[in-house]
PDB file with SEQRES, HELIX, SHEET and CRYST1 records, atoms N, CA, C and O in Angstrom:
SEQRES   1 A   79  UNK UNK UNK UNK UNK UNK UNK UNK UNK UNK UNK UNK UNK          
SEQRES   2 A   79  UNK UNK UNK UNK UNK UNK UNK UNK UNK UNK UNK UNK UNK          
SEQRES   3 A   79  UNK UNK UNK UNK UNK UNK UNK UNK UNK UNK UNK UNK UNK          
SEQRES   4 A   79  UNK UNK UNK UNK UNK UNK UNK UNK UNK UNK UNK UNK UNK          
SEQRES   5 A   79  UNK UNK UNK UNK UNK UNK UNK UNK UNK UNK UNK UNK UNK          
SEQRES   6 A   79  UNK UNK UNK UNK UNK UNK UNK UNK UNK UNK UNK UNK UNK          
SEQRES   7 A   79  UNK                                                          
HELIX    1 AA1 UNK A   25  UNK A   33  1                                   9    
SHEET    1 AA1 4 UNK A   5  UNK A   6  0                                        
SHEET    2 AA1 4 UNK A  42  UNK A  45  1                                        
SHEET    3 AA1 4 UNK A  50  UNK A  55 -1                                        
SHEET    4 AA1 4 UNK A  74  UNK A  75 -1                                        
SHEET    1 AA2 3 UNK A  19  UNK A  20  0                                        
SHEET    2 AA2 3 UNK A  64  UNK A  67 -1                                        
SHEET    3 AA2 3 UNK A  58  UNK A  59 -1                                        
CRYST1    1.000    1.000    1.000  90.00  90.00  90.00 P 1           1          
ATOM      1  N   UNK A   1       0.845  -1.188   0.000  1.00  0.00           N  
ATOM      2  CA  UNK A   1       0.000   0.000   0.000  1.00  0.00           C  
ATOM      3  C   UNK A   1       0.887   1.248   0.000  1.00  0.00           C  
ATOM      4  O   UNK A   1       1.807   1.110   0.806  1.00  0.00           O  
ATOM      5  N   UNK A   2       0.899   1.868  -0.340  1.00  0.00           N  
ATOM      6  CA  UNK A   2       1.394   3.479  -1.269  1.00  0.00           C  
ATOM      7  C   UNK A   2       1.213   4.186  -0.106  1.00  0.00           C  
ATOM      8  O   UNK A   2       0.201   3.863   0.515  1.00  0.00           O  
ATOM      9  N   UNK A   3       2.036   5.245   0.482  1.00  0.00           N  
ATOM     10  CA  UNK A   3       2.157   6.107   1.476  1.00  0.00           C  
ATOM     11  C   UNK A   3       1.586   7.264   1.403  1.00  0.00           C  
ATOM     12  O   UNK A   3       2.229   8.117   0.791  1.00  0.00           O  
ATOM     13  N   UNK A   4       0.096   7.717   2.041  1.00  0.00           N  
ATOM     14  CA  UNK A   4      -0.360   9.055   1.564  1.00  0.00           C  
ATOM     15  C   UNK A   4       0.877  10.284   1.811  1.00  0.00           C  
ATOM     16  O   UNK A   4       1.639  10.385   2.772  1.00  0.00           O  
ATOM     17  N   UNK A   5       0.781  11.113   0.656  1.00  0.00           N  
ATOM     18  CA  UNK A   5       1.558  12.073   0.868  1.00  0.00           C  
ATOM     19  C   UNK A   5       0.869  13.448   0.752  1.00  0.00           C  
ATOM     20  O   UNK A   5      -0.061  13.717  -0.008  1.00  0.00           O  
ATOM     21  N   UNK A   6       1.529  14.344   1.702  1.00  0.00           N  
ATOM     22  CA  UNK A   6       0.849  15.702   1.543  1.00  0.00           C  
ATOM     23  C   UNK A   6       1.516  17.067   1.113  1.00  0.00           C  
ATOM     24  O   UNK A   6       2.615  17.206   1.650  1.00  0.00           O  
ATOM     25  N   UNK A   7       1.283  17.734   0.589  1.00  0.00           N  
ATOM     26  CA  UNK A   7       2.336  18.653  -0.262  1.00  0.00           C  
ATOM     27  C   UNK A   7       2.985  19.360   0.242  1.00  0.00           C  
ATOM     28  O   UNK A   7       2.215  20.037   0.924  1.00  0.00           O  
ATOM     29  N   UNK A   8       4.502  19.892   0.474  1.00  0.00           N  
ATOM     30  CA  UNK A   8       4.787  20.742   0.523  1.00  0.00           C  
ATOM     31  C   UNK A   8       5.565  21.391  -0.396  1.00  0.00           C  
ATOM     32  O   UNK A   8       5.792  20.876  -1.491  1.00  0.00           O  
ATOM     33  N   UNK A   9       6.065  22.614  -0.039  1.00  0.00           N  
ATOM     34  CA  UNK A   9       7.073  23.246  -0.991  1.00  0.00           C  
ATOM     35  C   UNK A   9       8.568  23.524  -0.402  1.00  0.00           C  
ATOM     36  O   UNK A   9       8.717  24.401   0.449  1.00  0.00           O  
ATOM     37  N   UNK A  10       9.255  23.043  -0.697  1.00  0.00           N  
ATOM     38  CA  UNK A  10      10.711  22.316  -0.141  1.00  0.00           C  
ATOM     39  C   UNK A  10      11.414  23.324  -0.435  1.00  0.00           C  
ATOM     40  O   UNK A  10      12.613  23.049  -0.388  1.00  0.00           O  
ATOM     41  N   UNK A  11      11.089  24.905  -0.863  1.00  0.00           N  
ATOM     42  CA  UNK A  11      11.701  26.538  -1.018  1.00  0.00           C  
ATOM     43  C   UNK A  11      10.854  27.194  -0.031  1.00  0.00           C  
ATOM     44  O   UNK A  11      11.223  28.342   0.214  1.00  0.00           O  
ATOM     45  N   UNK A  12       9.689  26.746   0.692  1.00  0.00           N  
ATOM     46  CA  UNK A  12       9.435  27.697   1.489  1.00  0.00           C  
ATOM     47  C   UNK A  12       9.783  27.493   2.796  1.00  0.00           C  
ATOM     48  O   UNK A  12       8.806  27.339   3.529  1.00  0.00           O  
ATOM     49  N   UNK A  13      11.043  27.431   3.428  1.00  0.00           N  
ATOM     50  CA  UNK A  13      11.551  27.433   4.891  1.00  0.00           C  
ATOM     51  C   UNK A  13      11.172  28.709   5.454  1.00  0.00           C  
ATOM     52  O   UNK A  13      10.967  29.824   4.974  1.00  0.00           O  
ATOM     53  N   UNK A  14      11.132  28.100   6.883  1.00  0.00           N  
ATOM     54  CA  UNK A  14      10.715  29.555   7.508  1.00  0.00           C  
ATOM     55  C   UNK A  14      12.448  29.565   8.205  1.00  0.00           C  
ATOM     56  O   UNK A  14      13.489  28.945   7.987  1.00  0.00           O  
ATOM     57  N   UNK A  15      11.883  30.909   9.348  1.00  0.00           N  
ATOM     58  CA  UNK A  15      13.737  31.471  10.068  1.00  0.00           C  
ATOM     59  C   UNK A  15      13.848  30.300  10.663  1.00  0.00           C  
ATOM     60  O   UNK A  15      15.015  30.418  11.037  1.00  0.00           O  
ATOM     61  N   UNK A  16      13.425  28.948  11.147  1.00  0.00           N  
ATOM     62  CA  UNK A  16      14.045  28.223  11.558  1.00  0.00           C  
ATOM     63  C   UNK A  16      14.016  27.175  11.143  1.00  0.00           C  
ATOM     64  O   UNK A  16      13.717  26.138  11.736  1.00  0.00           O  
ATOM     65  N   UNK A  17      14.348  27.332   9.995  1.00  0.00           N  
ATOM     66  CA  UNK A  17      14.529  26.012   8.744  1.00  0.00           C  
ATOM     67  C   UNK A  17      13.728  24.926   9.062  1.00  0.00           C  
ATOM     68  O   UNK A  17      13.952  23.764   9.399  1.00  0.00           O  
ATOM     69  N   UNK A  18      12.702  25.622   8.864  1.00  0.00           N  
ATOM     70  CA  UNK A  18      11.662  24.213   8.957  1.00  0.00           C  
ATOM     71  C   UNK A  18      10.867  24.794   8.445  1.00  0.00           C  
ATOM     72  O   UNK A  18      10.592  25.978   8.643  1.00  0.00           O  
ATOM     73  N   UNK A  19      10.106  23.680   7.316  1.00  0.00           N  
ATOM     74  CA  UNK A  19       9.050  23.637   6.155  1.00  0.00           C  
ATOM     75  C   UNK A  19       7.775  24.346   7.131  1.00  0.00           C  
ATOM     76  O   UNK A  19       7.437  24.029   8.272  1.00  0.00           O  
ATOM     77  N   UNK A  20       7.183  25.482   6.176  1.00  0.00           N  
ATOM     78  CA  UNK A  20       5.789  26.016   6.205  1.00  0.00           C  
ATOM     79  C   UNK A  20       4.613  25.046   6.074  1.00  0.00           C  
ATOM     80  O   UNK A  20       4.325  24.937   4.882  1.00  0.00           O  
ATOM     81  N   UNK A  21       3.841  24.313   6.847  1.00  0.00           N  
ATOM     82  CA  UNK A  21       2.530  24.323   6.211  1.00  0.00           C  
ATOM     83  C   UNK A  21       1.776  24.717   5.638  1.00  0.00           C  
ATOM     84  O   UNK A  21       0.938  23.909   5.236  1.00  0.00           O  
ATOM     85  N   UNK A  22       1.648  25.852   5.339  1.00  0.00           N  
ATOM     86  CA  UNK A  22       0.745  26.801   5.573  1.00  0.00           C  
ATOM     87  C   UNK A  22       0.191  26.860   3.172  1.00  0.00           C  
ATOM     88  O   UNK A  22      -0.826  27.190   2.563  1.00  0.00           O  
ATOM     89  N   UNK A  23       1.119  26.509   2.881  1.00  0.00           N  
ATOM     90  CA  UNK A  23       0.488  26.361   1.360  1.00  0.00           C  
ATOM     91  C   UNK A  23      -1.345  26.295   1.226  1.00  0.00           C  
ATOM     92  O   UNK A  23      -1.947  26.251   2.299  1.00  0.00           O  
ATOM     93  N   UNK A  24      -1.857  26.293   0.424  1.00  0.00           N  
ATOM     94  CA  UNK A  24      -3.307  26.113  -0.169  1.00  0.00           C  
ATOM     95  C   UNK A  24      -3.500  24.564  -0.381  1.00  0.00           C  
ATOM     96  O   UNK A  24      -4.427  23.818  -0.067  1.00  0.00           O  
ATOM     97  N   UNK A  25      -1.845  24.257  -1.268  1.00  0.00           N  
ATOM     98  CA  UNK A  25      -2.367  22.627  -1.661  1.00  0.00           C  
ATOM     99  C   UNK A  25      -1.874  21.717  -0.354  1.00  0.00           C  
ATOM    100  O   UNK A  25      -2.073  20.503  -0.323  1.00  0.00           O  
ATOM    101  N   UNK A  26      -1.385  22.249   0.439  1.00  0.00           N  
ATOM    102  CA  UNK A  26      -0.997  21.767   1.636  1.00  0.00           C  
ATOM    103  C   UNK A  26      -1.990  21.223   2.721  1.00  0.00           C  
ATOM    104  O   UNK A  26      -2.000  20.124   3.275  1.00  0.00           O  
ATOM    105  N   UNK A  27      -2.920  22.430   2.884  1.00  0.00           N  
ATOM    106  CA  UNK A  27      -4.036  22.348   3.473  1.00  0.00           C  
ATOM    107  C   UNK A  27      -5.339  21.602   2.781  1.00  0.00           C  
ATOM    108  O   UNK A  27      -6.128  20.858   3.364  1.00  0.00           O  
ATOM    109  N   UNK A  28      -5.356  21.878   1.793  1.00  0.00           N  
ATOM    110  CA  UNK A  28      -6.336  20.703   0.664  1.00  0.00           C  
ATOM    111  C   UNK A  28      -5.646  19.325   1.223  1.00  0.00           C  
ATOM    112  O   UNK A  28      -6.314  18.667   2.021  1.00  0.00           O  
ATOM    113  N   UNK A  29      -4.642  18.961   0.935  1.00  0.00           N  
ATOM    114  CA  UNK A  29      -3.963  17.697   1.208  1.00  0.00           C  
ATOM    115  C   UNK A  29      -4.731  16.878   2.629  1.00  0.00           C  
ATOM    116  O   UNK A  29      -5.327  15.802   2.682  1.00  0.00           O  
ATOM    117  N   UNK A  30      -4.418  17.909   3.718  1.00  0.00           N  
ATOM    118  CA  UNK A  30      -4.373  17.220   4.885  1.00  0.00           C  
ATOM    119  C   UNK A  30      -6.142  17.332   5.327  1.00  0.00           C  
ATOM    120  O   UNK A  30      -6.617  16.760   6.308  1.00  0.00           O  
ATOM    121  N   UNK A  31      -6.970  18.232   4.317  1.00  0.00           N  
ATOM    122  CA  UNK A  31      -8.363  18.462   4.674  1.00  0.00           C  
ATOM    123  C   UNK A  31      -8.769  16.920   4.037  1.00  0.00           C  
ATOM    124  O   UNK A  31      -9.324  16.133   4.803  1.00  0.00           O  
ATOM    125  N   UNK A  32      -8.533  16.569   2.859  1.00  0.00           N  
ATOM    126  CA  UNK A  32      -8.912  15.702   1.898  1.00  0.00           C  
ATOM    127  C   UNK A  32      -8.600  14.086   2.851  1.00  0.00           C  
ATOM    128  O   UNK A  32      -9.486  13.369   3.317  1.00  0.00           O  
ATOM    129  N   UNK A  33      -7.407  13.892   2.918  1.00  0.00           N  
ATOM    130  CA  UNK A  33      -6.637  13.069   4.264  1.00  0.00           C  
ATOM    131  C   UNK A  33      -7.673  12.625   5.589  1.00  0.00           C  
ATOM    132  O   UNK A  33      -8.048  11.517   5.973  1.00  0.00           O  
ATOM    133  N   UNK A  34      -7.880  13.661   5.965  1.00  0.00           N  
ATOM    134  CA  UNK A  34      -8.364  13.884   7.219  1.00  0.00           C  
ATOM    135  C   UNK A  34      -6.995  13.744   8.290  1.00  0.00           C  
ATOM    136  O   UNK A  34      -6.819  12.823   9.088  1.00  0.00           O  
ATOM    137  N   UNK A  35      -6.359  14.576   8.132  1.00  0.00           N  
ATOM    138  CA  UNK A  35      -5.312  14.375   9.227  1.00  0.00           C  
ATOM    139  C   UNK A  35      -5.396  15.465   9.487  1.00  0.00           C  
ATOM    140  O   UNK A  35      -5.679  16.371   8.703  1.00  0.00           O  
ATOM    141  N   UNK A  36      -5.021  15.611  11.343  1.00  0.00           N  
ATOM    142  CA  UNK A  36      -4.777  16.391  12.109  1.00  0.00           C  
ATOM    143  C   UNK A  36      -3.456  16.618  12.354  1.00  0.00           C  
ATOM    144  O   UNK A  36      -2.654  15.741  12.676  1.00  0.00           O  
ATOM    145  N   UNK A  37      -3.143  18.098  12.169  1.00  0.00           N  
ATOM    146  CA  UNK A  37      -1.516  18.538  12.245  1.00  0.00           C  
ATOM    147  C   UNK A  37      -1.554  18.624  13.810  1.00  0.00           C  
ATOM    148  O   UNK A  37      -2.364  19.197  14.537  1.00  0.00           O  
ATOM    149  N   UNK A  38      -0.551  17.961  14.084  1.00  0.00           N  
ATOM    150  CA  UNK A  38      -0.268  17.763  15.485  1.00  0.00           C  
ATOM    151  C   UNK A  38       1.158  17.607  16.717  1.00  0.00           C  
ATOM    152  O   UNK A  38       1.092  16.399  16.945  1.00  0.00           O  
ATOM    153  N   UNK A  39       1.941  17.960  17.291  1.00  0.00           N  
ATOM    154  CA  UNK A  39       3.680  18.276  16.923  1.00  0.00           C  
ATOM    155  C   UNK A  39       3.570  16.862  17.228  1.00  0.00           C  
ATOM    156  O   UNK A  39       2.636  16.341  17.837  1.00  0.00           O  
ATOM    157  N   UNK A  40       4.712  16.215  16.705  1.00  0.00           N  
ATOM    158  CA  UNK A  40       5.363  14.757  16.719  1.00  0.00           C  
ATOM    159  C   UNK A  40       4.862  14.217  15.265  1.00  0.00           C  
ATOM    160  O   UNK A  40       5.791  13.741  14.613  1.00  0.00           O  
ATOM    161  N   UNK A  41       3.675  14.190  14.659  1.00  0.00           N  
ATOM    162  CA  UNK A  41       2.947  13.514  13.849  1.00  0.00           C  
ATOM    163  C   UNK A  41       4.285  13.658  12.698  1.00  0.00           C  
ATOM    164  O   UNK A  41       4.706  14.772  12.387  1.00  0.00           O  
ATOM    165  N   UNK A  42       4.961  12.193  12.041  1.00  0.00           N  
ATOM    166  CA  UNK A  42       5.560  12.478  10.691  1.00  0.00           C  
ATOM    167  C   UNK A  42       4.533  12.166   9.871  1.00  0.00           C  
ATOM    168  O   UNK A  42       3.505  11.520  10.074  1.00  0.00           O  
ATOM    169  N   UNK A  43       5.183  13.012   8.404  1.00  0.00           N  
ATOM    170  CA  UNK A  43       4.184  13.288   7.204  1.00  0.00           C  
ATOM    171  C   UNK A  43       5.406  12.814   6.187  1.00  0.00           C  
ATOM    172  O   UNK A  43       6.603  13.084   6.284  1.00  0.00           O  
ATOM    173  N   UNK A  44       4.818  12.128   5.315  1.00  0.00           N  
ATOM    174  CA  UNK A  44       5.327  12.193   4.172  1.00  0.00           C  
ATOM    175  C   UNK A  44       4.832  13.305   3.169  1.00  0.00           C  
ATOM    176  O   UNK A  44       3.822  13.365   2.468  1.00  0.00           O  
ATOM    177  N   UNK A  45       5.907  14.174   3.347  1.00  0.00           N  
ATOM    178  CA  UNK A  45       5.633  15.476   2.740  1.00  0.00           C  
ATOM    179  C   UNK A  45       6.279  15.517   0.699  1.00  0.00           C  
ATOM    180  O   UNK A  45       7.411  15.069   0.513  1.00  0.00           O  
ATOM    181  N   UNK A  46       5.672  15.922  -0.270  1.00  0.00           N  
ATOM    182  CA  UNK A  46       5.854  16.344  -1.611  1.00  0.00           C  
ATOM    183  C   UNK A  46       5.752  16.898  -2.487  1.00  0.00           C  
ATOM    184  O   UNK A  46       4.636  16.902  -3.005  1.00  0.00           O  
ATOM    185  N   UNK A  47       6.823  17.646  -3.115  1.00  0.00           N  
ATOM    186  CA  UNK A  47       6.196  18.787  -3.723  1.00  0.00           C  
ATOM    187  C   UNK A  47       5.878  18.050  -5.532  1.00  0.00           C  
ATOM    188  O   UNK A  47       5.676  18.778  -6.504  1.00  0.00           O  
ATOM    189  N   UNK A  48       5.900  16.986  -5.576  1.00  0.00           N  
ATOM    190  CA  UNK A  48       5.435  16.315  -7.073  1.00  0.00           C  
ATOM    191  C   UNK A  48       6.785  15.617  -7.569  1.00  0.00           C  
ATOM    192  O   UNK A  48       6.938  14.435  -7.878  1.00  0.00           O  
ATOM    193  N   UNK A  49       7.560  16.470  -7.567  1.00  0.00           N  
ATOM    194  CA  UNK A  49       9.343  15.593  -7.795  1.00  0.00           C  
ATOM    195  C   UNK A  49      10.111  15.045  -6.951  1.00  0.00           C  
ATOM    196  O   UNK A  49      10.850  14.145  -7.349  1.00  0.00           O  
ATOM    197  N   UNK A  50      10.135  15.477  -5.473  1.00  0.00           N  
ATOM    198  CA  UNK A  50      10.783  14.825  -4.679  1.00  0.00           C  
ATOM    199  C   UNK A  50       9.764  14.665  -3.589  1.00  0.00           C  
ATOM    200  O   UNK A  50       8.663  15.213  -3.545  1.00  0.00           O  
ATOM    201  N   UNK A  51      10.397  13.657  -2.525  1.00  0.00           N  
ATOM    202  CA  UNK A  51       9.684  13.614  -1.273  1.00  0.00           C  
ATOM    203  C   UNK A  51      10.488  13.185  -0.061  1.00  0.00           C  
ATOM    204  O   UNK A  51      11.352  12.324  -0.229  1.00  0.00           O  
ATOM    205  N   UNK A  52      10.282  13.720   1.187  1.00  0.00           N  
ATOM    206  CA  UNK A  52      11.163  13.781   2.322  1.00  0.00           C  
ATOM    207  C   UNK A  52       9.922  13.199   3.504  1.00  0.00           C  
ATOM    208  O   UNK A  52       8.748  13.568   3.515  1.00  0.00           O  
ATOM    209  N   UNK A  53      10.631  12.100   4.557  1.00  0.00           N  
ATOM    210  CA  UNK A  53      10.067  12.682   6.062  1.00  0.00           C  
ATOM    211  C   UNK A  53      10.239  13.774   6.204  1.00  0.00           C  
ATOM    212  O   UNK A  53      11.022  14.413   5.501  1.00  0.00           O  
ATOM    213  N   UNK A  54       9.458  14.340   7.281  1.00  0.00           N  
ATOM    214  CA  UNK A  54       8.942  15.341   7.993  1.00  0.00           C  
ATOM    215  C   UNK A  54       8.347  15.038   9.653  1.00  0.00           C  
ATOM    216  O   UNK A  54       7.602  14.095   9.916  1.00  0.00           O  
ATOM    217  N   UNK A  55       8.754  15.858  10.487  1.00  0.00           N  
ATOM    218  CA  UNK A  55       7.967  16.032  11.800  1.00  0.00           C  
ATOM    219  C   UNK A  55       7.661  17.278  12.024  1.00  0.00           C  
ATOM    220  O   UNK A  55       8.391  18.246  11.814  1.00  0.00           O  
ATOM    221  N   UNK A  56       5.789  17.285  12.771  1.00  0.00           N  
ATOM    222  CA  UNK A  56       5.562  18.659  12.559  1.00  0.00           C  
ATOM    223  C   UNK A  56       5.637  19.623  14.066  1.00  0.00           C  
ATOM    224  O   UNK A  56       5.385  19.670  15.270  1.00  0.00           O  
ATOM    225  N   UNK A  57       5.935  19.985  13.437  1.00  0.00           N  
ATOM    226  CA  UNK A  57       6.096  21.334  15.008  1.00  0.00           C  
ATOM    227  C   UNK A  57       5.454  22.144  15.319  1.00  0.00           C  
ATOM    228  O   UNK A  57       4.996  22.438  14.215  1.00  0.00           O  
ATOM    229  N   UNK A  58       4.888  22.978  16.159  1.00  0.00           N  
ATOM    230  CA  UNK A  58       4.684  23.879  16.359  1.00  0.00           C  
ATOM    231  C   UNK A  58       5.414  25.289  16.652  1.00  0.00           C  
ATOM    232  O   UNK A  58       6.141  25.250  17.644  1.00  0.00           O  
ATOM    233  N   UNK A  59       5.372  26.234  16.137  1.00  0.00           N  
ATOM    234  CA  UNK A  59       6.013  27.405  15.921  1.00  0.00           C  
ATOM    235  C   UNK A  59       5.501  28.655  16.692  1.00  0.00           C  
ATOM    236  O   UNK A  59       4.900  29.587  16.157  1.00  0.00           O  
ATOM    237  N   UNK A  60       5.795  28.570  17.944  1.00  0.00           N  
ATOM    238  CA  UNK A  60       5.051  29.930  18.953  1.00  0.00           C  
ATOM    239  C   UNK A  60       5.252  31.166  18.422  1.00  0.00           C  
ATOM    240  O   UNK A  60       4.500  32.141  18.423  1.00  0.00           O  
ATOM    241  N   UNK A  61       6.203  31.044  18.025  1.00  0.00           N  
ATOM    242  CA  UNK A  61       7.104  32.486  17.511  1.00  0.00           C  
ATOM    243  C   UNK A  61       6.148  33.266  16.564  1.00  0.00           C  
ATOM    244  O   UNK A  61       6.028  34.488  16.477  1.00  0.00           O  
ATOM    245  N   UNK A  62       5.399  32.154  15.772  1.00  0.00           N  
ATOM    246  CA  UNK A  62       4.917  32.323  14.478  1.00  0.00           C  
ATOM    247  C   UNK A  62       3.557  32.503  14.394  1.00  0.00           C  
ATOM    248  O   UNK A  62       2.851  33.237  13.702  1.00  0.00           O  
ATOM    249  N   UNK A  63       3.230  31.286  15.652  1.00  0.00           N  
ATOM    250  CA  UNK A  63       1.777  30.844  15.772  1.00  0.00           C  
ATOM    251  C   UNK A  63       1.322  29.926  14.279  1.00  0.00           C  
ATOM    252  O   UNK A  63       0.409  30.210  13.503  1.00  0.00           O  
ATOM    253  N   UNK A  64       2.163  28.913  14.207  1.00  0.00           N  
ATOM    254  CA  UNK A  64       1.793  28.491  12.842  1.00  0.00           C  
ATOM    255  C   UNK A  64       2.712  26.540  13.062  1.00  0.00           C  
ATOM    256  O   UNK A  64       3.487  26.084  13.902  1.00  0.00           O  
ATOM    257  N   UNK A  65       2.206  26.095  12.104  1.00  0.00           N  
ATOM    258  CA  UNK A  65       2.457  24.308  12.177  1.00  0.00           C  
ATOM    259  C   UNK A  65       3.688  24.414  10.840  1.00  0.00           C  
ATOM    260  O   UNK A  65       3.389  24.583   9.658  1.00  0.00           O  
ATOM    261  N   UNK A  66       4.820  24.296  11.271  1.00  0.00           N  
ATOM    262  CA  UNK A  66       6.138  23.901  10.346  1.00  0.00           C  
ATOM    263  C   UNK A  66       6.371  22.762  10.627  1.00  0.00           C  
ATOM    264  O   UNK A  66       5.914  22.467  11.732  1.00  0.00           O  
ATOM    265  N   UNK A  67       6.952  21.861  10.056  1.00  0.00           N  
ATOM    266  CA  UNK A  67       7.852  20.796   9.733  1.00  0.00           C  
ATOM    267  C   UNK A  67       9.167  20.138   9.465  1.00  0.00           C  
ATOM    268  O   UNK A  67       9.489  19.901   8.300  1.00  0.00           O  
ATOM    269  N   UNK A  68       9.951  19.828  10.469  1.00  0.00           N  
ATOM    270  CA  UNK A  68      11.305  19.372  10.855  1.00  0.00           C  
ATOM    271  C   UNK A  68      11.549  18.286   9.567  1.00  0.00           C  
ATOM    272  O   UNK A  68      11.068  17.154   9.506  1.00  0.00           O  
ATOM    273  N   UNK A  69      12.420  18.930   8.560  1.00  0.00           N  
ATOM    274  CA  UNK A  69      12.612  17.589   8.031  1.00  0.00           C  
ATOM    275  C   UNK A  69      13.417  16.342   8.739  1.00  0.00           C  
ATOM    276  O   UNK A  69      14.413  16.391   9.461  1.00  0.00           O  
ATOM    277  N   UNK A  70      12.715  15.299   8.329  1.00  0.00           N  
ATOM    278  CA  UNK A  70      13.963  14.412   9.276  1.00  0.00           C  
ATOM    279  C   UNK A  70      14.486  13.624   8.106  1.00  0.00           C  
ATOM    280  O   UNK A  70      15.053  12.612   8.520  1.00  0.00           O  
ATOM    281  N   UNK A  71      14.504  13.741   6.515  1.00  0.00           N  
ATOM    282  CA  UNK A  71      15.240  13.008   5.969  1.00  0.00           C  
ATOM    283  C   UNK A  71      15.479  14.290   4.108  1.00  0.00           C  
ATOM    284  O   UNK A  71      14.511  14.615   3.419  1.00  0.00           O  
ATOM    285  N   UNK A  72      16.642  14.621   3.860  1.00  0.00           N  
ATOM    286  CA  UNK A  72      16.298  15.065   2.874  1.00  0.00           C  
ATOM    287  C   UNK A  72      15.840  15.000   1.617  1.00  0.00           C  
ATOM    288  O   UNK A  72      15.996  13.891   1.107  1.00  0.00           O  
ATOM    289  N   UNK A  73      15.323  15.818   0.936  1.00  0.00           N  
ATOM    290  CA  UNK A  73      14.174  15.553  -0.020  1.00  0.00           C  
ATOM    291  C   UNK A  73      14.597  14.881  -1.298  1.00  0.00           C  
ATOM    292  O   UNK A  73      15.215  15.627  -2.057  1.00  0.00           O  
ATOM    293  N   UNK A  74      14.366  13.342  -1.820  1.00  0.00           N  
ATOM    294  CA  UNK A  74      14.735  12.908  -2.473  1.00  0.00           C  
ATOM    295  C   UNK A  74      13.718  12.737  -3.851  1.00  0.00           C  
ATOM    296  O   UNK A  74      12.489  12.802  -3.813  1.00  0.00           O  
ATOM    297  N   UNK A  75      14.481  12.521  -4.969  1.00  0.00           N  
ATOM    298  CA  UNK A  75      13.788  12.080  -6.507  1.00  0.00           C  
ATOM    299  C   UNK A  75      12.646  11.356  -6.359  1.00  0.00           C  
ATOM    300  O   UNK A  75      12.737  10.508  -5.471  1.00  0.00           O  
ATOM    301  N   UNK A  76      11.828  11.391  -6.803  1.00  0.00           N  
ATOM    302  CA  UNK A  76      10.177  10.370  -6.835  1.00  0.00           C  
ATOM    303  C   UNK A  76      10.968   9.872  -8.306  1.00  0.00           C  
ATOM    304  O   UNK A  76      11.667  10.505  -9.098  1.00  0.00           O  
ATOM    305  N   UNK A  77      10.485   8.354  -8.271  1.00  0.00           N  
ATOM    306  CA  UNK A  77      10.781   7.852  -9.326  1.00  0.00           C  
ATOM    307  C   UNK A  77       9.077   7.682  -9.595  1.00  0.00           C  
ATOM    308  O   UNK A  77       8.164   7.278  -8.876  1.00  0.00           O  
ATOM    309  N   UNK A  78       9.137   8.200 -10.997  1.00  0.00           N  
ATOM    310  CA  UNK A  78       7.329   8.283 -11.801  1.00  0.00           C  
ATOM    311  C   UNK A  78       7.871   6.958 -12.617  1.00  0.00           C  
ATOM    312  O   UNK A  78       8.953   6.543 -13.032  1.00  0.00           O  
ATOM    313  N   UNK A  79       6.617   6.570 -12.608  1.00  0.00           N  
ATOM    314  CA  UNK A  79       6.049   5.112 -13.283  1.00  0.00           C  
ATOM    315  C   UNK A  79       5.242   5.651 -14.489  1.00  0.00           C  
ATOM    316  O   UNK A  79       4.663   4.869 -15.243  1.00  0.00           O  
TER     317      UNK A  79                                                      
END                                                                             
């Protein structure tokens, strides 16, 4: 079974180098999903060409849900 993945964009870091949630198709993703962003939860995060783990965080500073990569973002091989 195939790993749901949810989008991000692997250029939008915030000041503490950790991935934004906060995209449109990001939030479609995890509405569609039904997943709850939650800190600890990993995501298999993708922006269509590559894909990385992720753990999500919470960002006080920001007031907003970023994402720790925990593996860097590698090639999707398309079928």
């Amino acid at each position: 079974m195939a790993q749901a993945r949810i989008f991000a964009d692997f250029a939008d870091a915030a000041a503490d180098g950790c991935l934004r949630l906060s995209a449109r198709a990001t939030a479609d993703d995890v509405r569609r999903l039904g997943v709850q962003l939650r800190p600890g939860l990993v995501l298999a995060l993708s922006d269509g060409q590559r894909m990385a783990l992720a753990q999500v965080i919470d960002c006080e500073a920001c007031g907003a849900r970023h994402a720790r990569l925990l593996s860097e973002p590698a090639a999707l091989e398309l079928r």
